[in-house]
C-alpha positions as CSV (number, residue, x, y, z in Angstrom):
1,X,-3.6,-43.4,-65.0
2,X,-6.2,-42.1,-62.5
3,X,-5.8,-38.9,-60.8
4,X,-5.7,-39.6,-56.8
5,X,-9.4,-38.3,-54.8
6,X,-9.1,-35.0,-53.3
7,X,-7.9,-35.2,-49.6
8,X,-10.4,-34.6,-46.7
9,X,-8.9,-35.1,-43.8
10,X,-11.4,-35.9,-40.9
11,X,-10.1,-33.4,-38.5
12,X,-12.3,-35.3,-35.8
13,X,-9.4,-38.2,-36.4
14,X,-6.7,-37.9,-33.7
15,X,-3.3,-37.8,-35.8
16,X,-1.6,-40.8,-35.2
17,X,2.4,-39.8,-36.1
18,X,3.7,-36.1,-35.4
19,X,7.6,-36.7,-35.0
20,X,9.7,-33.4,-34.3
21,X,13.5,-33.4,-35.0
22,X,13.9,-30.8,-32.4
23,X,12.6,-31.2,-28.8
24,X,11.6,-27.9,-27.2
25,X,11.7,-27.4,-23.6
26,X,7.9,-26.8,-22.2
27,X,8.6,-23.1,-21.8
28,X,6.3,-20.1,-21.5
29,X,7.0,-18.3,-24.6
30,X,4.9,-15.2,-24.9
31,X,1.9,-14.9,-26.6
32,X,3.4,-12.3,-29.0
33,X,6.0,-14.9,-30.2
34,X,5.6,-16.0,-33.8
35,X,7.8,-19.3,-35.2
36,X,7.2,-21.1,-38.7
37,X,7.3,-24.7,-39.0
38,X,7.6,-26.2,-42.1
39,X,5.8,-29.7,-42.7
40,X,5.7,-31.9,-45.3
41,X,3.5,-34.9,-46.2
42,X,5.3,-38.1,-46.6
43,X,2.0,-40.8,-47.2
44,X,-1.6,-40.9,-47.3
45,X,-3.9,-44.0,-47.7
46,X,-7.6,-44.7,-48.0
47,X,-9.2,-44.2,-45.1
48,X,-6.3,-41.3,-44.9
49,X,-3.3,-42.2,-42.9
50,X,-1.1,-38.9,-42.3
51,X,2.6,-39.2,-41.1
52,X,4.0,-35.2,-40.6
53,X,8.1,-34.7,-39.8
54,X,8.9,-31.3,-38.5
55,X,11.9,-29.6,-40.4
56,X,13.3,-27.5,-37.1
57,X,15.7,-25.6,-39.6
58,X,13.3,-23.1,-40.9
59,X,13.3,-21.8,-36.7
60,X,15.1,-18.8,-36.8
61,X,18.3,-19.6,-34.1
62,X,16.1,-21.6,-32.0
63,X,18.7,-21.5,-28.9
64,X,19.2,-18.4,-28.7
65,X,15.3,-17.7,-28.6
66,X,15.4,-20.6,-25.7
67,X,18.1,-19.3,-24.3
68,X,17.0,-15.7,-24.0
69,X,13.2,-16.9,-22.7
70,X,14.6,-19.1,-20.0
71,X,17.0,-16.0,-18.9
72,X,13.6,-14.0,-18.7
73,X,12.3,-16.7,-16.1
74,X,15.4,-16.5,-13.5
75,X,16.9,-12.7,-14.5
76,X,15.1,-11.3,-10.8
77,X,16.5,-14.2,-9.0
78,X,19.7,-14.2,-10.8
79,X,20.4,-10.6,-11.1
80,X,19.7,-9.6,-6.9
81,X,22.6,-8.3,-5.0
82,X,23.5,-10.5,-2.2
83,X,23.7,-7.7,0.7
84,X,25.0,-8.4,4.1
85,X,23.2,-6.1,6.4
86,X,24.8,-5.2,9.8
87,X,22.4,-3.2,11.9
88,X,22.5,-1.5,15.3
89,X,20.0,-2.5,18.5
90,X,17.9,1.0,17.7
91,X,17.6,-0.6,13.9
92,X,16.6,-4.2,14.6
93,X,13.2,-4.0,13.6
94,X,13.6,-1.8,10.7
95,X,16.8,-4.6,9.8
96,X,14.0,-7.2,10.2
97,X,11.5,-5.6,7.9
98,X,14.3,-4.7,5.1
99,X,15.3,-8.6,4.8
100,X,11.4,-9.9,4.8
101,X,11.4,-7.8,1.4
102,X,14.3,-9.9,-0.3
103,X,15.5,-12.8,-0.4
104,X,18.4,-11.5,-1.2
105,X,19.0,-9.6,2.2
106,X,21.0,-11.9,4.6
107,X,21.4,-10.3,8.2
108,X,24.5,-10.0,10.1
109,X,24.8,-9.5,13.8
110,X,26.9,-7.4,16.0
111,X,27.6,-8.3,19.6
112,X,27.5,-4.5,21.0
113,X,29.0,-4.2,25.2
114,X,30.2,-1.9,27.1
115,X,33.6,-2.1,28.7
116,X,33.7,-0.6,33.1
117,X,34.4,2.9,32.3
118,X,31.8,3.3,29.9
119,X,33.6,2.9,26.0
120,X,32.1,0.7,24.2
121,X,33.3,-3.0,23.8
122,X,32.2,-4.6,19.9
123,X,32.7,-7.4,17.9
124,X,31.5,-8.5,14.7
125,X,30.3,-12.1,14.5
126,X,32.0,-13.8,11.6
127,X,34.2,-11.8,10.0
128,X,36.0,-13.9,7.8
129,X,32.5,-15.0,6.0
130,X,32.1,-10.9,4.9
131,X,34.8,-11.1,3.0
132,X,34.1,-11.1,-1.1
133,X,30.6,-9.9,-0.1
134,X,28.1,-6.3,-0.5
135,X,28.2,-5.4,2.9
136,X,25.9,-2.9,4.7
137,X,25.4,-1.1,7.8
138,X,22.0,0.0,9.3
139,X,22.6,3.3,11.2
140,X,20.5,5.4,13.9
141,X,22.8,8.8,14.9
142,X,19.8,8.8,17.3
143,X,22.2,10.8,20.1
144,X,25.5,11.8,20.1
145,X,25.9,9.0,22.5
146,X,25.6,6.2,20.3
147,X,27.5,8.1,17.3
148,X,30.8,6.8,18.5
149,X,30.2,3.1,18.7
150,X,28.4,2.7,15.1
151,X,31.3,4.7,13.8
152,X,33.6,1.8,15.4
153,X,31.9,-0.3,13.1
154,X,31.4,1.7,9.9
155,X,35.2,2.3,10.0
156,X,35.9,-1.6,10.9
157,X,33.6,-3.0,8.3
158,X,35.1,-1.7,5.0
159,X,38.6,-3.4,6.4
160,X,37.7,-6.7,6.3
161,X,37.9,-7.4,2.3
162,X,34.2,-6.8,1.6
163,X,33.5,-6.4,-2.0
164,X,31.2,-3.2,-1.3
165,X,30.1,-1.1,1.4
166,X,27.0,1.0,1.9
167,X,26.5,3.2,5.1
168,X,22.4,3.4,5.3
169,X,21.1,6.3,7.9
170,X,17.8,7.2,7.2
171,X,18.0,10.3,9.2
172,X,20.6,12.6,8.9
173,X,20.3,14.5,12.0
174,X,22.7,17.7,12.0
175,X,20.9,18.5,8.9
176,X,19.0,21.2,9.9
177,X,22.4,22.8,11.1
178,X,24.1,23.4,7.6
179,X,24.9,27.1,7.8
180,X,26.2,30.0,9.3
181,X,24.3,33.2,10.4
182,X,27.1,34.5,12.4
183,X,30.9,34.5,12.6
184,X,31.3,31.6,15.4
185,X,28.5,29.9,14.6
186,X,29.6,26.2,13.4
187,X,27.8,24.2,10.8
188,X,27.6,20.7,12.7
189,X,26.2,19.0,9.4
190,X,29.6,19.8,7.5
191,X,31.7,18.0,10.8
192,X,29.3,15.1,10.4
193,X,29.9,15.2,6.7
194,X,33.3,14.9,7.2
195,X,33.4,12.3,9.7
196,X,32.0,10.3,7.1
197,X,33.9,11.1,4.6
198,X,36.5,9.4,5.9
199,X,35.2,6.2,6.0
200,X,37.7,3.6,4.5
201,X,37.7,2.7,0.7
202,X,36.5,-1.0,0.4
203,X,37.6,-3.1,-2.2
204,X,35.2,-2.0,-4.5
205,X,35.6,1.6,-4.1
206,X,33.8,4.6,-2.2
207,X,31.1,3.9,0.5
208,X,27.7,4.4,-0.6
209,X,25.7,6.7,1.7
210,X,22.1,6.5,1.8
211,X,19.5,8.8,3.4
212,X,16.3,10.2,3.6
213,X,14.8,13.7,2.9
214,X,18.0,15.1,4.1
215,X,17.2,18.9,5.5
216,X,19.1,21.1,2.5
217,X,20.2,19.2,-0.5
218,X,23.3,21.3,-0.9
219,X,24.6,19.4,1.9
220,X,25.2,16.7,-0.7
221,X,27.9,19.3,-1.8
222,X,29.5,19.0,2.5
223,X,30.5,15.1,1.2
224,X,34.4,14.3,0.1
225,X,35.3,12.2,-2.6
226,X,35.5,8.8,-0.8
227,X,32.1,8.9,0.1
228,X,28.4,8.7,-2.7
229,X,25.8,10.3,-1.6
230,X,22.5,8.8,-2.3
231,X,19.6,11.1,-1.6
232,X,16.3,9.1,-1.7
233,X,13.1,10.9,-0.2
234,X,9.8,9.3,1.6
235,X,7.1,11.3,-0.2
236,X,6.4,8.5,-2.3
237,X,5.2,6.7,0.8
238,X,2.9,9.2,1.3
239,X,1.4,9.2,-2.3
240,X,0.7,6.0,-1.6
241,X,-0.9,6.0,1.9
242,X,-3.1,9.3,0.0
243,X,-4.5,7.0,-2.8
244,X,-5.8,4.7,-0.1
245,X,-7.7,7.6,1.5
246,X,-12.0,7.5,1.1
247,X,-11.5,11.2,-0.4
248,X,-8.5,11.3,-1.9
249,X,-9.9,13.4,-4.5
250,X,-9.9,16.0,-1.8
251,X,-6.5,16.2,-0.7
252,X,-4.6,19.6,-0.7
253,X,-0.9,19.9,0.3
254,X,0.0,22.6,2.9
255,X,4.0,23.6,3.3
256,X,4.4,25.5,6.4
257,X,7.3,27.5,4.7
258,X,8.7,28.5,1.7
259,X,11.7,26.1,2.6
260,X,9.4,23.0,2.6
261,X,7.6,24.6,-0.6
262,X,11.3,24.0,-2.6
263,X,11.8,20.9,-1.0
264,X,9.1,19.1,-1.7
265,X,6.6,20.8,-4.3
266,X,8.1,18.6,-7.8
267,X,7.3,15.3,-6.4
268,X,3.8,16.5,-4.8
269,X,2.6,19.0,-8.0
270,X,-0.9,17.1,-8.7
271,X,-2.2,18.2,-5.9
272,X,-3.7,22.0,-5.3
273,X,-1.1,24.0,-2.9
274,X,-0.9,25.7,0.2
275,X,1.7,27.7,1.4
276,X,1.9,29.5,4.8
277,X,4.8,31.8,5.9
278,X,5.6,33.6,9.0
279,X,5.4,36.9,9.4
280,X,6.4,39.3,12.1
281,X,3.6,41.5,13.8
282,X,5.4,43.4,16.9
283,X,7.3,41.3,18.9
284,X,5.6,38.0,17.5
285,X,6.6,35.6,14.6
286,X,2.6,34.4,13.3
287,X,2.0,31.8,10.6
288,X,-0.3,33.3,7.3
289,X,-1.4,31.6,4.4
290,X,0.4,33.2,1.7
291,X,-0.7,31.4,-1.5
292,X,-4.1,28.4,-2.1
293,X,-7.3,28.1,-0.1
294,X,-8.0,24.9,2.3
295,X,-11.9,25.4,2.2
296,X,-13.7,22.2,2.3
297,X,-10.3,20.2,1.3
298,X,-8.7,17.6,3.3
299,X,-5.5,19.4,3.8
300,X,-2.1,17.2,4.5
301,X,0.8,19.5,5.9
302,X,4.1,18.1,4.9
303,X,7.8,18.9,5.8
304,X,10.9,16.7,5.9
305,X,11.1,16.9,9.9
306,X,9.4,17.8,13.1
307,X,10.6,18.6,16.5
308,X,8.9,20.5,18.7
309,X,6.1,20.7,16.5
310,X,4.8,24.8,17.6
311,X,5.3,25.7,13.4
312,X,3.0,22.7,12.7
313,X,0.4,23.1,15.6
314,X,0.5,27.4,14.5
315,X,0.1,26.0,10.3
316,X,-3.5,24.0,11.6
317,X,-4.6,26.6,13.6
318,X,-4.9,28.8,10.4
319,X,-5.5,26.2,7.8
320,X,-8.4,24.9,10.3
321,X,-9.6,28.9,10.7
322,X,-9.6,29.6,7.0
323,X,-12.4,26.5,6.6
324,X,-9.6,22.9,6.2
325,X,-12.5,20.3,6.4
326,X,-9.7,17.9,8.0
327,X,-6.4,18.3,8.5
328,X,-3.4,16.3,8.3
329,X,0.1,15.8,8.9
330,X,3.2,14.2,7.2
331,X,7.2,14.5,8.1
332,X,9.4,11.9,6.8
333,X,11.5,12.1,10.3
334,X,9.4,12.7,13.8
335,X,12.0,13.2,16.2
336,X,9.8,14.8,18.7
337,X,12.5,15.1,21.8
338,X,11.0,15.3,25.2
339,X,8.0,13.5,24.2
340,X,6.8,16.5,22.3
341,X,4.9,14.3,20.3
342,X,2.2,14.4,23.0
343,X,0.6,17.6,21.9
344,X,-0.9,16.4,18.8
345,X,-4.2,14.6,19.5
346,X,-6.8,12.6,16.5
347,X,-9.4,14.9,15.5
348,X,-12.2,12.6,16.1
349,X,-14.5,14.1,14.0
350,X,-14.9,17.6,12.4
351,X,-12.4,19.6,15.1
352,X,-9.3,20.2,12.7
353,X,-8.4,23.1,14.7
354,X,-7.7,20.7,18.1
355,X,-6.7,17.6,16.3
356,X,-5.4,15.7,13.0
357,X,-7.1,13.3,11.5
358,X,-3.6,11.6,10.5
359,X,0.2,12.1,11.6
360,X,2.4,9.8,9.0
361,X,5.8,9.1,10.4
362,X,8.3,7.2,9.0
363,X,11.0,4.6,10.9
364,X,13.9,6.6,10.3
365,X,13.9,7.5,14.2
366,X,13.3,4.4,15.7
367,X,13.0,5.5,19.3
368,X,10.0,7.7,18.1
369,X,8.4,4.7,16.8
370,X,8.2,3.0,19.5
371,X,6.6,5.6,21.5
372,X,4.0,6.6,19.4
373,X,2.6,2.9,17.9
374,X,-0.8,2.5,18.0
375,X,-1.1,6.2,19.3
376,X,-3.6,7.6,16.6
377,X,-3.4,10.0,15.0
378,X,0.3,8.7,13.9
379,X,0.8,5.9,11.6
380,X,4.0,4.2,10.2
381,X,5.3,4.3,7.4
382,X,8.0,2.2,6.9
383,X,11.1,2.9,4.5
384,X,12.1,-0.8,4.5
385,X,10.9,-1.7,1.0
386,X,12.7,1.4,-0.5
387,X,15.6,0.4,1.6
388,X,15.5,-2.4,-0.1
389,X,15.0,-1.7,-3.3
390,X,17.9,1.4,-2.7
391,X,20.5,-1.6,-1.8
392,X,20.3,-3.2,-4.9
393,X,21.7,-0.2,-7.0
């Protein structure tokens, strides 16, 4: 009996038969994925004829491995939060901009009148379609004016069977009155913390509070029990916006205070430091640079708020007279009442000391925002994708 030829397979022949037993979904398995398939040769012929079954047992628990790879392909879309976000009319556009960065963001409107003698007359637009859902509110404690009316709502809107409730108010704004220097002084931030401590439990427990760069983080400790906290911060906006810069490689940080110093200096430590401090000579409070040097750098003065602005405008002066090649500002909320945002001109080229080359703002005071868009030196920097990201937690 004659031993069969050797086989050489033409690999340039197309192969005619290649029958699977198990039929795999065309899904994008990753390039790391390894799977053994185990073949064996049934015929041959002369010219060689090849017919190949797959044995699908030696895949180790092929669904699960299907399973798990198709769950990879929808987990974003699958895992979202469904939120639906009530705003006020300050809000709107900031509302707008928080649902263009999900798609799992639905918004909700609020029909907000006035009754004759002046208290306000509210109604929430389909109420019985909340109910079962993450519901949020969109806040702006703007003036004690509209404080009352938004609280209407916040208190209503945990009532109406929602599933969860989070109170978003990017700026906090009794903040910077959280203590007392003298016996009848009273800490406003603690009677706002209060207030909203007594929002109503929802179905699915305490109200979420959100906000930004809140003005002493030991206010967290002003909060009751039926009310969480969440402290979220807008620096990392700015170490974005910095990166984008032509010389960000020659970027210094200025804090105008040691308060803005402890605030701030963990999330901002790559860069080299400033810090100024006021000190008394006679009669007069003036600003000093009490640790860094600013010569040649592109110096970016940051603190959590600004109102009048006469700290910042004295922290350029000195920074510009110690050699600050340009100077810059950044406060996560510009309040700037009476319009005191009109003092600070654009430095149009090597001035530092009579203007800034940039003010970054964020939209937590929406009233500022519109008043100072497409004013240079401010820019914009919006909170709504951290909003966003914040109301999935």
């Amino acid at each position: 009996m004659s031993r069969a030829p050797p086989i050489r397979p033409n690999l340039l022949l197309p192969i005619p038969v290649l029958k699977p037993s198990l039929t795999l979904p065309l899904i994008p398995f990753s390039k790391k994925s390894k799977f053994r398939f185990r073949c064996e040769l049934k015929s041959y012929g002369n010219p060689p004829k090849w017919a190949v079954e797959l044995d699908s047992t030696t895949i180790p628990n092929p669904r699960p491995v299907l399973m798990a790879s198709t769950a990879a392909l929808t987990s974003s879309a699958s895992n979202a939060k469904k939120v639906c976000l009530f705003y006020c009319a300050e809000t709107k556009a900031l509302a707008e901009r928080i649902a263009a960065e999900s798609d799992s963001i639905e918004l909700r409107s609020i029909t907000w009148r006035k009754f004759d003698d002046g208290f306000p007359n509210l109604f929430i637009s389909n109420a019985q379609g909340v109910r079962g859902q993450n519901v949020a509110f969109l806040a702006s404690f703007s003036s004690p004016g509209v404080i009352f009316e938004q609280l209407s709502v916040i208190y209503a809107l945990p009532k109406l069977f929602i599933s969860s409730f989070t109170l978003v108010l990017p700026f906090f704004p009794t903040g910077t009155s959280e203590r007392m220097e003298e016996e009848g002084d009273i800490a406003t931030a603690f009677t706002l913390a209060r207030i909203l401590s007594n929002i109503p439990i929802s179905r699915g427990g305490p109200t979420s509070l959100v906000t930004f760069d809140i003005h002493a983080l030991q206010e967290r400790f002003y909060f009751g029990d039926n009310i969480l906290p969440c402290f979220e911060s807008g620096i990392p906006l700015l170490k974005a916006r910095l990166q984008q810069l032509p010389d960000s490689d020659n970027i210094s940080i200025a804090f105008p205070d040691d308060g803005a110093w402890k605030r701030f200096h963990k999330q901002l430590q790559h860069f080299p430091v400033i810090i100024c401090a006021k000190v008394r000579e006679g009669d007069q409070r003036i600003v000093r640079i009490k640790e860094g040097d600013p010569k040649g750098r592109h110096v970016v003065i940051v603190d959590d708020l600004v109102q009048s602005g006469g700290t910042l405008v004295e922290c350029q002066k000195v920074l510009a007279s110690h050699g600050a090649a340009k100077i810059s500002a950044y406060v996560t909320h510009g309040i700037f009442p009476n319009r005191s945002w009109q003092r600070f001109e654009q430095d149009k080229g090597g001035c530092p000391a009579n203007g800034l080359t940039y003010f970054w703002i964020t939209d937590s005071c929406p009233l500022t925002v519109k008043e100072v868009k497409n004013k240079p030196p401010f820019e914009v920097l919006s909170l709504a994708s951290s909003i966003a990201v914040t109301l999935q937690i």
